[in-house]
C-alpha positions, 0 to 999 in steps of 0.5 A: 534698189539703190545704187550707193558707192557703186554697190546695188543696195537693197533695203531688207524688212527689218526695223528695229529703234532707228537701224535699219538692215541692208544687203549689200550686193556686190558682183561675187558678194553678199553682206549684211550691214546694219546702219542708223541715220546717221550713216546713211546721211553720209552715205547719201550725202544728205540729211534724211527727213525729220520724220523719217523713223515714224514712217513705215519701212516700204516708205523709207526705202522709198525716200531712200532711193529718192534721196539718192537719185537727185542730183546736186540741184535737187539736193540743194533745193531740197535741203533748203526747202528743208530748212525753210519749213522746218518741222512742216516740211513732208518730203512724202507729200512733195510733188517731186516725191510723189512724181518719182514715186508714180514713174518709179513704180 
């Protein structure tokens, strides 16, 4: 789960040319909400991988909930890294992802 803007967000299994569904749970509410990549940069507050629409749903849920818990530091390392590799960056195979992902399991 995700916590953006003080709201629990869970990422639902459905996929459909770069929109991804989510529910956005609040104490006493339920609302579906559609957004594209560029809406969820803004709500991150940082740009998505490059290759983040080929990867599967399961994946992207997980480098979203990764993006949103770096911290400003990590945030600036990782768009800078970003940008220095260009199109050979893989935020999948980096070694902060893959550790978060084996404490977050």
């Amino acid at each position: 789960m995700i916590q953006i803007n003080q709201m629990l967000l869970i990422c639902v299994k459905l996929y459909t040319k770069k929109l991804i569904s989510f529910y956005f749970i609040t104490s006493n509410n339920i609302k579906l909400t559609t957004m594209n990549r560029q809406e969820i940069e803004i709500e991150l507050g940082i740009e998505l991988p490059d290759n983040f629409e080929s990867c599967d749903i399961t994946t992207q849920e997980l480098i979203i909930d990764y993006l949103n818990q770096l911290d400003m530091i990590a945030k600036k390392a990782y768009t800078i890294g970003k940008e220095h590799l260009g199109t050979s960056f893989n935020l999948v195979k980096s070694n902060g992802f893959i550790n978060w992902k084996k404490n977050n399991k």
